[in-house]
N, C-alpha and C positions, 0 to 999 in steps of 0.2 A: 381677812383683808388686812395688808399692812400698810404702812404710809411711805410715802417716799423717802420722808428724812429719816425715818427708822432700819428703813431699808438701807441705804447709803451707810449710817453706822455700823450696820451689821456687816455689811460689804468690808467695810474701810477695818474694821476689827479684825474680820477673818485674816483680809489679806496681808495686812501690815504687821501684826502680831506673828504671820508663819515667814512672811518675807524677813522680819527684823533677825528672828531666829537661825533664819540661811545667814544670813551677812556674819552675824557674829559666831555661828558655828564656823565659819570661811575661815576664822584666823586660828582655829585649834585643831581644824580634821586632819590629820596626818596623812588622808587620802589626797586631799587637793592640795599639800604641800609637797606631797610624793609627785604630784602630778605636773609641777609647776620645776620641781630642779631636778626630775629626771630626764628631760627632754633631751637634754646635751650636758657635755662635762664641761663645758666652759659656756654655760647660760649664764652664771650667777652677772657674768660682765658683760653681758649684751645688751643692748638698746631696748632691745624687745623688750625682754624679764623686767627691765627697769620698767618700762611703760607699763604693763602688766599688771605690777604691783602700786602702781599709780593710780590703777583704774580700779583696783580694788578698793583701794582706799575713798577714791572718791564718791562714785558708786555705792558702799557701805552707807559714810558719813548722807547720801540722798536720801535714801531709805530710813536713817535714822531722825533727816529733817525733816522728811514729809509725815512721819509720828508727830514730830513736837510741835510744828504749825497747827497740829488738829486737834491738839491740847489748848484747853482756857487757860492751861497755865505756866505754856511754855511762854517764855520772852525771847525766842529763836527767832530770829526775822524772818520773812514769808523768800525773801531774795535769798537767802541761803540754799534753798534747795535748786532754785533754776543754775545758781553759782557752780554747784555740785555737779549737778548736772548737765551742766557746759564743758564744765573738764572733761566729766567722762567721756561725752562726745567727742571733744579735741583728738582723747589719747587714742578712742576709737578709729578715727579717721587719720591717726599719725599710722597706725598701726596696719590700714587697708593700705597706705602708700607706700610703706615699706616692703610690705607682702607683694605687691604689682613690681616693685622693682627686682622680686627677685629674693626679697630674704627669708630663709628658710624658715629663720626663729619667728620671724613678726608672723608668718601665715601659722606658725604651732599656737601663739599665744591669742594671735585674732579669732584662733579655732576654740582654744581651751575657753576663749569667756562665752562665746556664741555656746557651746556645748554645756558650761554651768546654768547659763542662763534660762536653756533649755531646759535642761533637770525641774531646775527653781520654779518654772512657770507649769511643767506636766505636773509636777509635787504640789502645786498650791492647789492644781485642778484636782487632784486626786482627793483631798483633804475637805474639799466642799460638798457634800451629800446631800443637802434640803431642795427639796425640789425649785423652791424658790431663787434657786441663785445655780440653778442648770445651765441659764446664758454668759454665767459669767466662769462656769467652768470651761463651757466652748470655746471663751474668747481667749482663755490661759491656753487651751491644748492649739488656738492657732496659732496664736503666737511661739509657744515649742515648736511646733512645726517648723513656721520660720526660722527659728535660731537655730533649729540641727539642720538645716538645709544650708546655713551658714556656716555651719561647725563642721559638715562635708566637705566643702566645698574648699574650705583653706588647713583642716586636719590631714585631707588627701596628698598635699606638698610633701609633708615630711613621711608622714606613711609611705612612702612612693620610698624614701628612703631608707628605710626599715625604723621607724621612731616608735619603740614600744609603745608609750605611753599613746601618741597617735594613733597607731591601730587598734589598742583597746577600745577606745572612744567611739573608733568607727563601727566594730563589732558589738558595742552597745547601742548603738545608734539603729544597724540594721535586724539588730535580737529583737529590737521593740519595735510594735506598731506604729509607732510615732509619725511618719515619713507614708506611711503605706502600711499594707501587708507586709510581715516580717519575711529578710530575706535570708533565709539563716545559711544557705551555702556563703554567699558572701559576707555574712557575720565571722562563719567558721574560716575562712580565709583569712580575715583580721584579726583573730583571737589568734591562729595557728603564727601566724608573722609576728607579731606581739610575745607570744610565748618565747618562741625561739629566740628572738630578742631576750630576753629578760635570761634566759637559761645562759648564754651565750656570754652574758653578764654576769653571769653566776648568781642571778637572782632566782632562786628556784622559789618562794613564798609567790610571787606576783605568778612564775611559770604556771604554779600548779592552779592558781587560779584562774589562769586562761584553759589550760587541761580542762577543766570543770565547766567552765564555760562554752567551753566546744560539743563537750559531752551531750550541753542541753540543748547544740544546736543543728549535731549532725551524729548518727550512725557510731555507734560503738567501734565499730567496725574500721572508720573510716579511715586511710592510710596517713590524715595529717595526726588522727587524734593517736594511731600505735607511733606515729615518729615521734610525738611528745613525749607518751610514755617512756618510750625508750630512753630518751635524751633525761629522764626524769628519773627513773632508775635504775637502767641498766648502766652506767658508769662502770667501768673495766677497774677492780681494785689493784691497788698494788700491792702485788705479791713477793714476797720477802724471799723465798725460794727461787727467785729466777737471780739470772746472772746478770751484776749490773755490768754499765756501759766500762770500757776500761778506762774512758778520763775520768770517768766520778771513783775507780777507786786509787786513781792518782792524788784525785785532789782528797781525797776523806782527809782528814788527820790521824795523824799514827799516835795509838794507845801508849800509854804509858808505859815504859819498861821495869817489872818487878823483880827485884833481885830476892 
């Protein structure tokens, strides 16, 4: 038998010691920094990105105040965290207006945090095992739930455009159970669009990762995962025994003459 306020700490422990750990892995992982300025080649100056990075910060700094408020020996004020957590609401809701009217980047970035957000809340349920705090895993997986049905719903925009990074998300989105039963032909449709993106890019590391990713979600066989292949290593080398074009051997430069 436990008590309630033992309970509560235990709660408040698990969660906020794995949540602190997301926020501050957020500013090192190369993966959510990959994920955030590969969207477009001229993000770094758009409204969105700005907003984005706004929200992370504030967001972050929430998480960090609702530890210190819990502490006897924080002197953080209890109004910091609603503070924090005002902005992030603002930038959230700058970020659905922008997306409704139309802008590509605001529906990428309104998708990317709905989508980390999700991760963060299936990751803390995952982490929780004691039978005692089984309702408080359900209430983290419904909440992922919600936020990939979020992270759908405005990652879809740019996916529609071919936006690598978007389509991986969604292809993780439908690999996992999260949503439903996983629906891996249309994972492998998101993964296979993403690769091609990324190849097409000349990013062959991220390509071959979707390659692998497809693998796990369809048929060896199947004619998106040989077109990746191909694109992945069949590249046609150049061959030094054919004849070049005659304006490249106009423009070569002429060798030095030895007397």
């Amino acid at each position: 038998m436990f008590t309630y306020p033992r309970t509560c700490s235990l709660i408040l422990a698990l969660v906020l010691g794995f949540t602190i750990k997301l926020a501050l892995a957020s500013n090192t992982d190369p993966h959510v920094v990959s994920a955030a300025t590969s969207s477009d080649s001229d993000a770094s100056s758009t409204e969105a990105k700005k907003l984005y990075k706004r929200y992370k910060k504030a967001y972050d700094k929430s998480i960090v105040a609702i530890a210190c408020v819990r502490d006897p020996k924080c002197i953080e004020p209890e109004d910091a965290v609603l503070r924090y957590s005002k902005d992030a609401l603002k930038i959230l809701q700058k970020l659905d207006q922008l997306a409704a009217e139309g802008d590509v980047q605001a529906s990428y970035y309104r998708g990317l945090i709905a989508y980390e957000r999700g991760k963060s809340y299936d990751q803390q349920a995952e982490q929780i095992t004691h039978p005692d705090f089984i309702l408080t895993a359900t209430v983290y997986r419904r909440y992922a739930k919600e936020q990939f049905t979020l992270a759908d719903k405005y990652l879809s925009v740019p996916a529609k455009q071919k936006n690598a990074r978007a389509n991986q998300y969604l292809g993780d989105i439908y690999s996992s159970a999260i949503l439903g039963a996983p629906r891996k032909d249309k994972a492998t449709n998101y993964y296979y669009t993403a690769a091609i993106a990324y190849l097409d890019a000349g990013n062959k590391i991220d390509g071959a990762k979707m390659y692998n990713a497809m693998k796990e979600n369809a048929n060896p066989a199947d004619s998106r995962i040989v077109q990746v292949y191909a694109k992945l290593h069949n590249e046609e080398p150049i061959a030094n025994w054919r004849k070049l074009p005659d304006d490249l051997i106009k423009s070569a430069p002429k060798k030095a003459q030895h007397h």
